[in-house]
PDB file of N, CA, C and O in Angstrom:
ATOM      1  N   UNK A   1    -244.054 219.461  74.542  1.00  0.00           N
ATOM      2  CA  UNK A   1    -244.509 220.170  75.725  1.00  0.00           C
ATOM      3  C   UNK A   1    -244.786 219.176  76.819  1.00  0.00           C
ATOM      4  O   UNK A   1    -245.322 218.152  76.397  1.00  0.00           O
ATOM      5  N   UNK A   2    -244.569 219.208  78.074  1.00  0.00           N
ATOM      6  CA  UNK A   2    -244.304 218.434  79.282  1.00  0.00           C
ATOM      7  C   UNK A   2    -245.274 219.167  79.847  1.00  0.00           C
ATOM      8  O   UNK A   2    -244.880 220.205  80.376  1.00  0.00           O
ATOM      9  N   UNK A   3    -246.391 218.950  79.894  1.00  0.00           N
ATOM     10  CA  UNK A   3    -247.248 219.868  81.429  1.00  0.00           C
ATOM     11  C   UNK A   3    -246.644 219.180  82.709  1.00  0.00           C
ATOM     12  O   UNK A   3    -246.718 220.050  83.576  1.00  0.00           O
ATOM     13  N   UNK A   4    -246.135 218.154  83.208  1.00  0.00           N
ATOM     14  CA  UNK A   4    -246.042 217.649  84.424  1.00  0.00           C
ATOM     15  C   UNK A   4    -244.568 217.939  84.813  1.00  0.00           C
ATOM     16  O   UNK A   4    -244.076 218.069  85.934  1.00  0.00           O
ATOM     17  N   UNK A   5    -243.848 218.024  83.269  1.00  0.00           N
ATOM     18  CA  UNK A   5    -241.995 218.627  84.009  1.00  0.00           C
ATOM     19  C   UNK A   5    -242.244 220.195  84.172  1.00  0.00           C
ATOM     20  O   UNK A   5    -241.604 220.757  85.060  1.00  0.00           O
ATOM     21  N   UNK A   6    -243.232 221.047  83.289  1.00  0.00           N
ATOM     22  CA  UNK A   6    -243.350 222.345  83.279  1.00  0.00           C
ATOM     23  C   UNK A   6    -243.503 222.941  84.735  1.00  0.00           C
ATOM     24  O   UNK A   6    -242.867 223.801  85.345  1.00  0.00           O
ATOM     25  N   UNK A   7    -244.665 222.100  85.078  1.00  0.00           N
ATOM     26  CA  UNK A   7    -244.997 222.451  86.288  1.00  0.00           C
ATOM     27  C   UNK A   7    -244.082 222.524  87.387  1.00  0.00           C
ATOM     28  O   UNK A   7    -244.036 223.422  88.228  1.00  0.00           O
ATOM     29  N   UNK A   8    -243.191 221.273  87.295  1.00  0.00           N
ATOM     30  CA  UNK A   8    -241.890 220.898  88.325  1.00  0.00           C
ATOM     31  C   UNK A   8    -241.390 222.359  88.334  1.00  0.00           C
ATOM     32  O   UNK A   8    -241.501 223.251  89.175  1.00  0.00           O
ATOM     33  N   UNK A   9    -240.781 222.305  87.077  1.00  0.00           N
ATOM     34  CA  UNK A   9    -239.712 223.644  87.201  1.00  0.00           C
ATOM     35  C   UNK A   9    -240.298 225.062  87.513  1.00  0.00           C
ATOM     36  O   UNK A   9    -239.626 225.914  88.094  1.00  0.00           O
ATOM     37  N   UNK A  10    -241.853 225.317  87.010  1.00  0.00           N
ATOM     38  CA  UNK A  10    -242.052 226.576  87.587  1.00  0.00           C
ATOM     39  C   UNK A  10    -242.269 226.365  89.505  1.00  0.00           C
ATOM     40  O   UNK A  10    -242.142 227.301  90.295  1.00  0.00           O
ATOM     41  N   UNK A  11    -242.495 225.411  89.769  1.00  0.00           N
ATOM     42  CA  UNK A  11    -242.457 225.472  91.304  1.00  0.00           C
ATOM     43  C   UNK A  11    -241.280 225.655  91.723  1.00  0.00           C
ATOM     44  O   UNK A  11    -241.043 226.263  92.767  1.00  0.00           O
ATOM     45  N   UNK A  12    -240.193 225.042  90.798  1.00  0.00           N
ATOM     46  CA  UNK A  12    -238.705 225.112  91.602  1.00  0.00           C
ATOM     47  C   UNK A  12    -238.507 226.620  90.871  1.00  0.00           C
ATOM     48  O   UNK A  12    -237.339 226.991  90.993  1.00  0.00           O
ATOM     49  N   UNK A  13    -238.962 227.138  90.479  1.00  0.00           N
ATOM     50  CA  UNK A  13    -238.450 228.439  89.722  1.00  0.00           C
ATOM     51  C   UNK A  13    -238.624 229.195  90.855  1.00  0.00           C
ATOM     52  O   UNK A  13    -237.692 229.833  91.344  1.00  0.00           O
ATOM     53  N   UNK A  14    -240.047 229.179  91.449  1.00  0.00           N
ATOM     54  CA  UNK A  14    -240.737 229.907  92.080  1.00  0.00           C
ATOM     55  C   UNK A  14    -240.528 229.494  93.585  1.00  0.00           C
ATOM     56  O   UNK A  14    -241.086 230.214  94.412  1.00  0.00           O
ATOM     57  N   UNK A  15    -239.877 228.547  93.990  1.00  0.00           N
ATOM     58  CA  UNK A  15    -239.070 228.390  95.438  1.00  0.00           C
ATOM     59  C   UNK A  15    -238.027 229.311  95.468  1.00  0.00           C
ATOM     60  O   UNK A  15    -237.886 230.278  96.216  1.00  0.00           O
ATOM     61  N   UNK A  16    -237.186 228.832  94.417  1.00  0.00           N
ATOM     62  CA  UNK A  16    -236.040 229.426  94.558  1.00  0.00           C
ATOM     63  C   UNK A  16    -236.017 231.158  94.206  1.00  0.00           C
ATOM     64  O   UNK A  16    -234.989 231.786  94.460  1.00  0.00           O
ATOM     65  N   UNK A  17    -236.884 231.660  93.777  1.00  0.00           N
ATOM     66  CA  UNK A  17    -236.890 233.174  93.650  1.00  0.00           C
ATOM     67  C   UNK A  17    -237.129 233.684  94.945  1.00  0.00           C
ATOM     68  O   UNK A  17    -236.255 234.344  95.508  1.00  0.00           O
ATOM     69  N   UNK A  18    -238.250 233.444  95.494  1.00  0.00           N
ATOM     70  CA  UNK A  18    -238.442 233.537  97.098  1.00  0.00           C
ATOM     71  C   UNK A  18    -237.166 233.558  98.205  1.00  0.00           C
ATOM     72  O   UNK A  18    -236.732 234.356  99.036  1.00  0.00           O
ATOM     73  N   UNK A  19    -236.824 232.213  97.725  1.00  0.00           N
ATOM     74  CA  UNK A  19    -236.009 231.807  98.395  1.00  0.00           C
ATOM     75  C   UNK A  19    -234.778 233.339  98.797  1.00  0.00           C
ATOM     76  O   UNK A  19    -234.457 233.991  99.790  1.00  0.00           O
ATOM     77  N   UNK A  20    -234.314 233.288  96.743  1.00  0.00           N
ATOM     78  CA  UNK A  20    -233.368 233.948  96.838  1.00  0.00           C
ATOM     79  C   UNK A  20    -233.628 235.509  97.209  1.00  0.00           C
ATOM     80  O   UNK A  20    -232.901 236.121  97.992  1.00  0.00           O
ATOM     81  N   UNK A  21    -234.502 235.952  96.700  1.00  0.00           N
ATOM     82  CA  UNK A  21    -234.915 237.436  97.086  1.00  0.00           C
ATOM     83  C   UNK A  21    -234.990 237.629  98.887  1.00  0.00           C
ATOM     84  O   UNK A  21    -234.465 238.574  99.475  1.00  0.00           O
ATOM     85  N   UNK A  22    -235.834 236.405  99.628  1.00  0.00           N
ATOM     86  CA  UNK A  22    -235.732 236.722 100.755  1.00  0.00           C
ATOM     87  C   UNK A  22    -234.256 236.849 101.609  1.00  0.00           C
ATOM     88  O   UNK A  22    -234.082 237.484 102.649  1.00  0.00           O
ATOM     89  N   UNK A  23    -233.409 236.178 100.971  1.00  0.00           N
ATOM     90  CA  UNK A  23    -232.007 236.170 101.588  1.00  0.00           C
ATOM     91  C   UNK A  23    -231.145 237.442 101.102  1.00  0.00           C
ATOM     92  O   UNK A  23    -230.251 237.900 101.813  1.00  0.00           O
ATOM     93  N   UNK A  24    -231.472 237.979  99.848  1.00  0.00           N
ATOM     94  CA  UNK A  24    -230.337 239.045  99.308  1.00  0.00           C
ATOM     95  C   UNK A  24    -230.792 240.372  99.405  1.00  0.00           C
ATOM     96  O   UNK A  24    -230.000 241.269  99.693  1.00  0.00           O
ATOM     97  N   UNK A  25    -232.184 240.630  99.162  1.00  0.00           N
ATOM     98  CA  UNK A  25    -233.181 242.185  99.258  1.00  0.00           C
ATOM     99  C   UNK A  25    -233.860 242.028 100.489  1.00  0.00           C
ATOM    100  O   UNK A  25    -234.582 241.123 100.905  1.00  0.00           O
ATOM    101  N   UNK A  26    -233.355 243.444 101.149  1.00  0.00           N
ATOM    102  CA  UNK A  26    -234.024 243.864 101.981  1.00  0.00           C
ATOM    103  C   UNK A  26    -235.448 243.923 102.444  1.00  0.00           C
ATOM    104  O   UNK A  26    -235.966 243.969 101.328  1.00  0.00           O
ATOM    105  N   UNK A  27    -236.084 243.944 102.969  1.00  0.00           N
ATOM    106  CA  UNK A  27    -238.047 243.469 102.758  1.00  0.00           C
ATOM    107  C   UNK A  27    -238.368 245.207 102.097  1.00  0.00           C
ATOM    108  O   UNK A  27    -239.205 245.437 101.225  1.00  0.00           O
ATOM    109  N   UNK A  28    -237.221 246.589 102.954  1.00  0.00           N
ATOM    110  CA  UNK A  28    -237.963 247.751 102.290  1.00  0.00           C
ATOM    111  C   UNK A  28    -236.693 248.721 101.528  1.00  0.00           C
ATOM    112  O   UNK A  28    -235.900 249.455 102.117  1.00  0.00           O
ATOM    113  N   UNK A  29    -236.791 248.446  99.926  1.00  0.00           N
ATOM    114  CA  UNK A  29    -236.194 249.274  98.888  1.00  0.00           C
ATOM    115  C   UNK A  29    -236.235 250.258  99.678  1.00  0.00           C
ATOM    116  O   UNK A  29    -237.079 250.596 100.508  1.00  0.00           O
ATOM    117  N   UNK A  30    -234.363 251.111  99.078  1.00  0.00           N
ATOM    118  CA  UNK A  30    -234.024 252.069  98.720  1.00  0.00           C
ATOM    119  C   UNK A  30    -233.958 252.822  97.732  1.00  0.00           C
ATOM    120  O   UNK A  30    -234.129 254.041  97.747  1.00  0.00           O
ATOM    121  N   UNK A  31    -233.655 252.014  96.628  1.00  0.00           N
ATOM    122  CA  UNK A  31    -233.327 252.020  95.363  1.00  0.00           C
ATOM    123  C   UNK A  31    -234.367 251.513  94.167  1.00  0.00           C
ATOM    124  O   UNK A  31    -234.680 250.351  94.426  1.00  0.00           O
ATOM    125  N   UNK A  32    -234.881 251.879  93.199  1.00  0.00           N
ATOM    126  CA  UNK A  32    -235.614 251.138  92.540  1.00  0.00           C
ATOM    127  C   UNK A  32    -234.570 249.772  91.920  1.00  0.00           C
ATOM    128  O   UNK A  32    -234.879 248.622  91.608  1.00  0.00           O
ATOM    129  N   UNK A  33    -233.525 250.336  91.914  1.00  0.00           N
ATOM    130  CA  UNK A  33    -232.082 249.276  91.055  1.00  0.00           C
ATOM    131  C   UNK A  33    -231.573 248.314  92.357  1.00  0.00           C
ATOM    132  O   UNK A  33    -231.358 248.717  93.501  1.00  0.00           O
ATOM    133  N   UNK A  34    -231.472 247.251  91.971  1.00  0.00           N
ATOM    134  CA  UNK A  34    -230.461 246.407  92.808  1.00  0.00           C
ATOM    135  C   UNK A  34    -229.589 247.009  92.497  1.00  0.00           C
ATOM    136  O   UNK A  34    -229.208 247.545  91.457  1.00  0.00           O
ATOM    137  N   UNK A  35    -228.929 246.820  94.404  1.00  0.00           N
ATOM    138  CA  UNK A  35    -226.971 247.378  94.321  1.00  0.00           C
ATOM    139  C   UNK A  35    -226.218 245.811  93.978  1.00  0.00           C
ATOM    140  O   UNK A  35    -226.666 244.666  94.026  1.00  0.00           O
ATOM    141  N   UNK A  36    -225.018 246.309  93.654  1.00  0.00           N
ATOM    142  CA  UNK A  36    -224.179 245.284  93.196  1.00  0.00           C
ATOM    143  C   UNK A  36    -224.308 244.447  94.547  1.00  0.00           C
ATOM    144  O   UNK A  36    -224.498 243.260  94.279  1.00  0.00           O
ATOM    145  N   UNK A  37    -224.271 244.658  95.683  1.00  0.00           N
ATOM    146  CA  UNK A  37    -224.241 243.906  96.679  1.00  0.00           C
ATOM    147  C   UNK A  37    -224.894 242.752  96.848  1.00  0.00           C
ATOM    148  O   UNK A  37    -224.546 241.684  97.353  1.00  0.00           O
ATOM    149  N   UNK A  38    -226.471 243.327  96.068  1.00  0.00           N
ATOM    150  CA  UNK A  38    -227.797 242.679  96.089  1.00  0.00           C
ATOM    151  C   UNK A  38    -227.630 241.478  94.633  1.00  0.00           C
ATOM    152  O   UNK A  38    -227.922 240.284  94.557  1.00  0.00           O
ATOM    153  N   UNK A  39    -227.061 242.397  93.659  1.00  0.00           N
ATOM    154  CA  UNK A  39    -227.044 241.480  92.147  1.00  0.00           C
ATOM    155  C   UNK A  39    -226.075 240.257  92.428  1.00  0.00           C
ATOM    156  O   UNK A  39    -226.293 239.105  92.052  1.00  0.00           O
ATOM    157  N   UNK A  40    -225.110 240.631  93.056  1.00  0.00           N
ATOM    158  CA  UNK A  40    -223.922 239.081  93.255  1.00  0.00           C
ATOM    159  C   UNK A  40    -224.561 238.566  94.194  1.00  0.00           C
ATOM    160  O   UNK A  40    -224.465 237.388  93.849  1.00  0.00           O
ATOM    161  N   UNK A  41    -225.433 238.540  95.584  1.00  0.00           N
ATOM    162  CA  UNK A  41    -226.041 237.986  96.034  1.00  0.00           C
ATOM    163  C   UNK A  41    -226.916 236.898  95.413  1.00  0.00           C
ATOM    164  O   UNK A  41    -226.810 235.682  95.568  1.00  0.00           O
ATOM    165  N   UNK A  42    -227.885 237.639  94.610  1.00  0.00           N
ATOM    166  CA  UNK A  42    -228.884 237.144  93.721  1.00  0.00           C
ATOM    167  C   UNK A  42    -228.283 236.046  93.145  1.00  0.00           C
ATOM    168  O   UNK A  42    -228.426 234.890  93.542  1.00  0.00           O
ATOM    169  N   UNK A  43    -227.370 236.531  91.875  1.00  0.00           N
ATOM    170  CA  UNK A  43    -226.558 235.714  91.209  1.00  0.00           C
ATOM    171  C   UNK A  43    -225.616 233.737  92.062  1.00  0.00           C
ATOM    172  O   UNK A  43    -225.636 232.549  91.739  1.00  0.00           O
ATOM    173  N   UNK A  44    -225.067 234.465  93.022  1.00  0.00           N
ATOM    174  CA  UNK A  44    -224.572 233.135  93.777  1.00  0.00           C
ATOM    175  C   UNK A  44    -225.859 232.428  94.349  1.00  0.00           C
ATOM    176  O   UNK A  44    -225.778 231.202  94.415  1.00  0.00           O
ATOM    177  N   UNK A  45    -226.901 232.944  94.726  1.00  0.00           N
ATOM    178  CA  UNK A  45    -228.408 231.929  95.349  1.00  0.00           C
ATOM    179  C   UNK A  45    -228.676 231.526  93.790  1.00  0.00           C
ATOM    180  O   UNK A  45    -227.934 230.587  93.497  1.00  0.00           O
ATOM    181  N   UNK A  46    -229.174 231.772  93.123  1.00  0.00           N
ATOM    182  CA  UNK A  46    -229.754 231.356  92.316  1.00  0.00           C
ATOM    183  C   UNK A  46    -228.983 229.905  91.446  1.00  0.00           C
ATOM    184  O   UNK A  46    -229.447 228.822  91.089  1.00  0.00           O
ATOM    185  N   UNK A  47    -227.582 230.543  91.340  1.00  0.00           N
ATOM    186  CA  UNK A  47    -226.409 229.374  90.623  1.00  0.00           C
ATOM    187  C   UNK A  47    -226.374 227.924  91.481  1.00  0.00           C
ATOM    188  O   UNK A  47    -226.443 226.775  91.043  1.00  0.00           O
ATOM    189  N   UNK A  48    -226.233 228.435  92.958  1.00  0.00           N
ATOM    190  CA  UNK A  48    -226.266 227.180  94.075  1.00  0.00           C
ATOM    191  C   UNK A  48    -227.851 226.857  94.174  1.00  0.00           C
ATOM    192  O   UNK A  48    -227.906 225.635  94.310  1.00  0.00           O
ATOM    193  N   UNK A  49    -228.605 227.160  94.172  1.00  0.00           N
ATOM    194  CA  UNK A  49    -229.560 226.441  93.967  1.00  0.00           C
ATOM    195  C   UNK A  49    -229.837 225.626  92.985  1.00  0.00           C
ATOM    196  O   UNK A  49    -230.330 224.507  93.128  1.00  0.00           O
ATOM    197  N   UNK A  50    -229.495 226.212  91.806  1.00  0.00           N
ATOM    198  CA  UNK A  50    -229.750 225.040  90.123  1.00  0.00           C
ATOM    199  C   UNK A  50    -228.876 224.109  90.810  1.00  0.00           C
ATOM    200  O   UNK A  50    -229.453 223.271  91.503  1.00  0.00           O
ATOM    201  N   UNK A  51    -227.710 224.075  90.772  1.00  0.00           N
ATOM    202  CA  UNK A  51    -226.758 223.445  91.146  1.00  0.00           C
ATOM    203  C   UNK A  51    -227.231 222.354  92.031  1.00  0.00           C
ATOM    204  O   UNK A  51    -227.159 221.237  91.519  1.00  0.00           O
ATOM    205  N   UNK A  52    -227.687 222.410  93.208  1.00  0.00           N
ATOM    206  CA  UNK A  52    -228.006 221.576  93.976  1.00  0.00           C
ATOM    207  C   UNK A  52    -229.859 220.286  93.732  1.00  0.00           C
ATOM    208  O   UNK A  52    -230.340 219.230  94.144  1.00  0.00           O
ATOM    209  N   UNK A  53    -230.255 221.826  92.482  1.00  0.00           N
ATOM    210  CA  UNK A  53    -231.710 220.616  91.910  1.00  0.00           C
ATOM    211  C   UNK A  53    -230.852 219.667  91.241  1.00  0.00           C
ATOM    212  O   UNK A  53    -230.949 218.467  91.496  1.00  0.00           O
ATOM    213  N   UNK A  54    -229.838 220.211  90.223  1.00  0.00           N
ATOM    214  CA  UNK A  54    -229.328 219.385  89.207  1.00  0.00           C
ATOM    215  C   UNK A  54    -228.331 218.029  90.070  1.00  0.00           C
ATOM    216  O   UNK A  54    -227.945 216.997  89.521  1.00  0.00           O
ATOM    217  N   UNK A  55    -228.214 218.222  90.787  1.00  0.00           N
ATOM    218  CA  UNK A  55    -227.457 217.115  91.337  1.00  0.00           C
ATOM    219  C   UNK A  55    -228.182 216.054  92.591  1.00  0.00           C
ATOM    220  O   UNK A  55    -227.679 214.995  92.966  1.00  0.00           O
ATOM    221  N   UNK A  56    -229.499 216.661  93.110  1.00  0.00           N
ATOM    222  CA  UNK A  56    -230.548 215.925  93.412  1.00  0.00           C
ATOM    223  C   UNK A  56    -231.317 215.250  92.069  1.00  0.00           C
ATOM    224  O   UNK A  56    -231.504 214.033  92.073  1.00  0.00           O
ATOM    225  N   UNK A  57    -231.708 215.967  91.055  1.00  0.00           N
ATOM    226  CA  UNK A  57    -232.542 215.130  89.816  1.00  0.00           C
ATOM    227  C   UNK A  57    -231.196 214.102  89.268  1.00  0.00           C
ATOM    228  O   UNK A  57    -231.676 213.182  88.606  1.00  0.00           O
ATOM    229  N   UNK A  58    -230.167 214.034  89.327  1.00  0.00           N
ATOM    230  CA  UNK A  58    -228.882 213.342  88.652  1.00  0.00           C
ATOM    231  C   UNK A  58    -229.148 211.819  90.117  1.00  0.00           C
ATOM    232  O   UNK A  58    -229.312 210.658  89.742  1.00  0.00           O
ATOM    233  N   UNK A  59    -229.133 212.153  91.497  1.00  0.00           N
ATOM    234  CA  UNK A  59    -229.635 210.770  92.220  1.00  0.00           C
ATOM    235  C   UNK A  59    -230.342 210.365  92.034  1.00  0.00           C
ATOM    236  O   UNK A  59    -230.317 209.179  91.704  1.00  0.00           O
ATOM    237  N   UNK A  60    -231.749 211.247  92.135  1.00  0.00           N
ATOM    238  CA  UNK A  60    -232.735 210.649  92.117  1.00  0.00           C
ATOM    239  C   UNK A  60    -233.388 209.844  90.568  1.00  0.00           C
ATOM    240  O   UNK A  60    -234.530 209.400  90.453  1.00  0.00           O
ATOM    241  N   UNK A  61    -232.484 209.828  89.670  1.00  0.00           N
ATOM    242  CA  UNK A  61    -232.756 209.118  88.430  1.00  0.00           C
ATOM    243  C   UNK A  61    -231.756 208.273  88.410  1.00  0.00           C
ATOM    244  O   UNK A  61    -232.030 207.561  87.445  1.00  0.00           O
ATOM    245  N   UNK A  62    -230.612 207.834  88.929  1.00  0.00           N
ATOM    246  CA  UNK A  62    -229.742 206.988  89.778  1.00  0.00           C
ATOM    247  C   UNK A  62    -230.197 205.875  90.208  1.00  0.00           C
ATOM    248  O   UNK A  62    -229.954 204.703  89.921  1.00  0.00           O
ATOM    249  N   UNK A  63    -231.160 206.579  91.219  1.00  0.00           N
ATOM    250  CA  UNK A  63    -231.893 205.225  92.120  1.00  0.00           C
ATOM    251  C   UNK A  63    -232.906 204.823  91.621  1.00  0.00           C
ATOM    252  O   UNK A  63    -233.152 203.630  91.799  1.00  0.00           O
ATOM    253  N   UNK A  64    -233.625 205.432  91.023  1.00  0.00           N
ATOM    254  CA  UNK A  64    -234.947 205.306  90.347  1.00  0.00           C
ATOM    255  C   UNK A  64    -234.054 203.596  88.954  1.00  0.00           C
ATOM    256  O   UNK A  64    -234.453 202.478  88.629  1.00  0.00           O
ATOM    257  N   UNK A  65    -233.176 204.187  88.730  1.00  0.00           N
ATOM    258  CA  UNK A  65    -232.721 203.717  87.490  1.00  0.00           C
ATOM    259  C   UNK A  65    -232.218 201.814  88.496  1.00  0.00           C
ATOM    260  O   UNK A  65    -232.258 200.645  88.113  1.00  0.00           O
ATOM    261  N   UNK A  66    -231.878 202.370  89.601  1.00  0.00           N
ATOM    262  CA  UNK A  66    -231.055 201.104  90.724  1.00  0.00           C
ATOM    263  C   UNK A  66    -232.481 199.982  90.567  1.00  0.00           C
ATOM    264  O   UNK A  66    -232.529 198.919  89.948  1.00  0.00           O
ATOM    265  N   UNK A  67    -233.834 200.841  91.570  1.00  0.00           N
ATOM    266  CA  UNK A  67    -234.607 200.383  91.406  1.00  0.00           C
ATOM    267  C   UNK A  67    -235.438 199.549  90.385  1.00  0.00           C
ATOM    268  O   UNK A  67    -236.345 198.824  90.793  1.00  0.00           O
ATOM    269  N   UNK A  68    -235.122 199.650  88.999  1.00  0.00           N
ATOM    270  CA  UNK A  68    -236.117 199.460  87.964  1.00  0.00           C
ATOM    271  C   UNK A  68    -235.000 198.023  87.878  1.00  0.00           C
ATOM    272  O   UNK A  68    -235.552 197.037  87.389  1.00  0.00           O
ATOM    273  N   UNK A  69    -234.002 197.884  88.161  1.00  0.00           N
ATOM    274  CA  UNK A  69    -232.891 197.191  87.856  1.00  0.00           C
ATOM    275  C   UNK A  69    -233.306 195.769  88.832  1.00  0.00           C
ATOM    276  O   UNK A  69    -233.429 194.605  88.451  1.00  0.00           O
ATOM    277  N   UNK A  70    -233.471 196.362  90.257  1.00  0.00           N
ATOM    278  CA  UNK A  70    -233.918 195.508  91.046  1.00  0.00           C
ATOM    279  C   UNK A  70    -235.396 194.673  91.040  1.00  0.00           C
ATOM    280  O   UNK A  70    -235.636 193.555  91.496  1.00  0.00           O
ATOM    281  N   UNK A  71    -236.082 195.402  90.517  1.00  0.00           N
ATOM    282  CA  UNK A  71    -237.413 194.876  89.955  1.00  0.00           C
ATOM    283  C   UNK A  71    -237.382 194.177  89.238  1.00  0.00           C
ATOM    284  O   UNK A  71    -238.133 193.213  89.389  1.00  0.00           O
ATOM    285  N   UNK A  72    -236.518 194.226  88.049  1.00  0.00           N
ATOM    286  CA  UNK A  72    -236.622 193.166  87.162  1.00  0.00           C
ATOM    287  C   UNK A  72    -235.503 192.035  87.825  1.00  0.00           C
ATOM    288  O   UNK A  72    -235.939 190.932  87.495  1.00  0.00           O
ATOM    289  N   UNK A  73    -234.938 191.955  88.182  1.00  0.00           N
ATOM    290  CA  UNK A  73    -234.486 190.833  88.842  1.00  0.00           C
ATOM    291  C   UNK A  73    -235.182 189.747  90.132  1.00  0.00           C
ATOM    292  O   UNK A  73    -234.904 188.577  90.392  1.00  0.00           O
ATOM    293  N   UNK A  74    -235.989 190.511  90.649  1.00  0.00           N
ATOM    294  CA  UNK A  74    -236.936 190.081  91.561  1.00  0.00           C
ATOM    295  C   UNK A  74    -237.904 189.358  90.614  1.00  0.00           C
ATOM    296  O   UNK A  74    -238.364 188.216  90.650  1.00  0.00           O
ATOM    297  N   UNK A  75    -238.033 190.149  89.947  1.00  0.00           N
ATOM    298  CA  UNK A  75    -239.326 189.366  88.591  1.00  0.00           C
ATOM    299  C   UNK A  75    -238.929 188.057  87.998  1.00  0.00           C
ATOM    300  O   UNK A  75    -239.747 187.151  87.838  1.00  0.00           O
ATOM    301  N   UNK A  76    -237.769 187.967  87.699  1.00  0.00           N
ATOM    302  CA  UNK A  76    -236.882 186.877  86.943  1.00  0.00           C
ATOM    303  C   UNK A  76    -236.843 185.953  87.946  1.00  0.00           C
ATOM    304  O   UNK A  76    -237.186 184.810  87.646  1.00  0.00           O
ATOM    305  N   UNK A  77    -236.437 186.227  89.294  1.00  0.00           N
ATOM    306  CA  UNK A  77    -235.970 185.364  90.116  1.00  0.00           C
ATOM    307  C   UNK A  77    -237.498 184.401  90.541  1.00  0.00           C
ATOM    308  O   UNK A  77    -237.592 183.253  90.978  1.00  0.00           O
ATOM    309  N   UNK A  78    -238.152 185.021  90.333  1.00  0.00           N
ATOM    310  CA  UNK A  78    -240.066 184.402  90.763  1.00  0.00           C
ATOM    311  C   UNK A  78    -240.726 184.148  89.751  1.00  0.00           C
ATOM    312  O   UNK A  78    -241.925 183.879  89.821  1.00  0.00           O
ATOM    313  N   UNK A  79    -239.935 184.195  88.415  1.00  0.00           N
ATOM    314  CA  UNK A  79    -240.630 183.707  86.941  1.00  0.00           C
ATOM    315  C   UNK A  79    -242.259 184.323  86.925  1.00  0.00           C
ATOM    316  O   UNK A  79    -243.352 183.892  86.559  1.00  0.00           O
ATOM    317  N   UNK A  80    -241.852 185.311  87.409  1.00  0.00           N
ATOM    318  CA  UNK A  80    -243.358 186.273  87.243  1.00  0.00           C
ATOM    319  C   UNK A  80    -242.586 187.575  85.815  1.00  0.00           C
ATOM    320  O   UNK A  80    -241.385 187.718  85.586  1.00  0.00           O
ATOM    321  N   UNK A  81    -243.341 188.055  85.356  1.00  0.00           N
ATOM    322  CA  UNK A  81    -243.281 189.095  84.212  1.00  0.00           C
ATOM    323  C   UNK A  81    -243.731 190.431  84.564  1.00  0.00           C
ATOM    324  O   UNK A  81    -243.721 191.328  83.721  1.00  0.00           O
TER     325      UNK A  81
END
């Protein structure tokens, strides 16, 4: 159990629901049912959004990874530990 990744993802859970509901549903129901209009809406926000965390968390552990690389070489180079 991760309390500190848990948390990540229910915030990104909970951006992106907002997110997506405010862009695809109307603010006042007709229907108690999403129309198909509304469900493929839903469906494409929600996919492009993972999509775009997953390929921000894929840099940002990239550089993070660049960084840790550069640190220890800075360290070596100044015979500090």
């Amino acid at each position: 159990w991760d309390p500190v990744g848990g948390g990540v993802l229910r915030g990104v859970l909970g951006v992106m629901t907002q997110a997506c509901h405010r862009k695809c549903v109307p603010p006042h129901y007709k229907d108690a049912e999403l129309s198909k209009g509304e469900s493929v809406c839903l469906d494409r926000c929600v996919a492009k959004y993972l999509e775009v965390h997953e390929r921000m968390g894929k840099k940002l552990t990239e550089l993070s990874l660049q960084d840790e690389e550069l640190l220890k070489r800075m360290q070596q180079g100044t015979g500090t530990a």
